[in-house]
N, C-alpha and C positions, 0 to 999 in steps of 0.2 A: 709362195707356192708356184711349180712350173708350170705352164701349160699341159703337160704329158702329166700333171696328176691329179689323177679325179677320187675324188673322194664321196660318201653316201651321203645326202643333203640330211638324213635324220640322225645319225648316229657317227659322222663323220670320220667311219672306217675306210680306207684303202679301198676301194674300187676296179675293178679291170676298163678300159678304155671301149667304149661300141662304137661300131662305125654304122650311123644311119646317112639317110639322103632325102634332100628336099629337091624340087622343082624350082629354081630361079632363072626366071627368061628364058626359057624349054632348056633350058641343062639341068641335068643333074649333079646337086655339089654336095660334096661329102659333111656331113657335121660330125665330131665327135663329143660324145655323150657319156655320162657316167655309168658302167652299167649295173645290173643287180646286184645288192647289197647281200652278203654270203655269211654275216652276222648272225648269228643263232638268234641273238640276245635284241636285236634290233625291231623296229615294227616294220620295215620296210624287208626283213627276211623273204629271200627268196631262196627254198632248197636249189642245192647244188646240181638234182637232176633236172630242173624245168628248162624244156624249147625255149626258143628265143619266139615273138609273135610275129607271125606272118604280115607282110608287108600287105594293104589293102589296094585291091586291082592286081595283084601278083599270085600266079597259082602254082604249084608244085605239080607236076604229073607223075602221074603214078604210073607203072611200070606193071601190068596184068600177066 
């Protein structure tokens, strides 16, 4: 398997690639992570319209 492919830990379908980020030594370094599983049939189903979760300490502003 190559690095660039991720697959669903339950159901071991094809995956898209996410890019999250952790804090090492005050930087921030990219990890790549599997992301939601878009399997119907899987327990790990996530519909194809759901946001991605907001990052915690990170806020959006909204625009009045």
């Amino acid at each position: 398997m190559d690095s660039s492919d991720q697959v669903c830990p339950v159901c071991g379908q094809p995956v898209e690639t996410v890019v999250k980020r952790h804090k090492t030594l005050g930087v921030w370094v990219p990890v790549w992570t599997p992301g939601p599983c878009h399997n119907p049939e899987c327990e790990a189903y996530v519909p194809g319209g759901a946001r991605p979760r907001e990052e915690p300490g990170r806020t959006v502003s909204e625009e009045s």
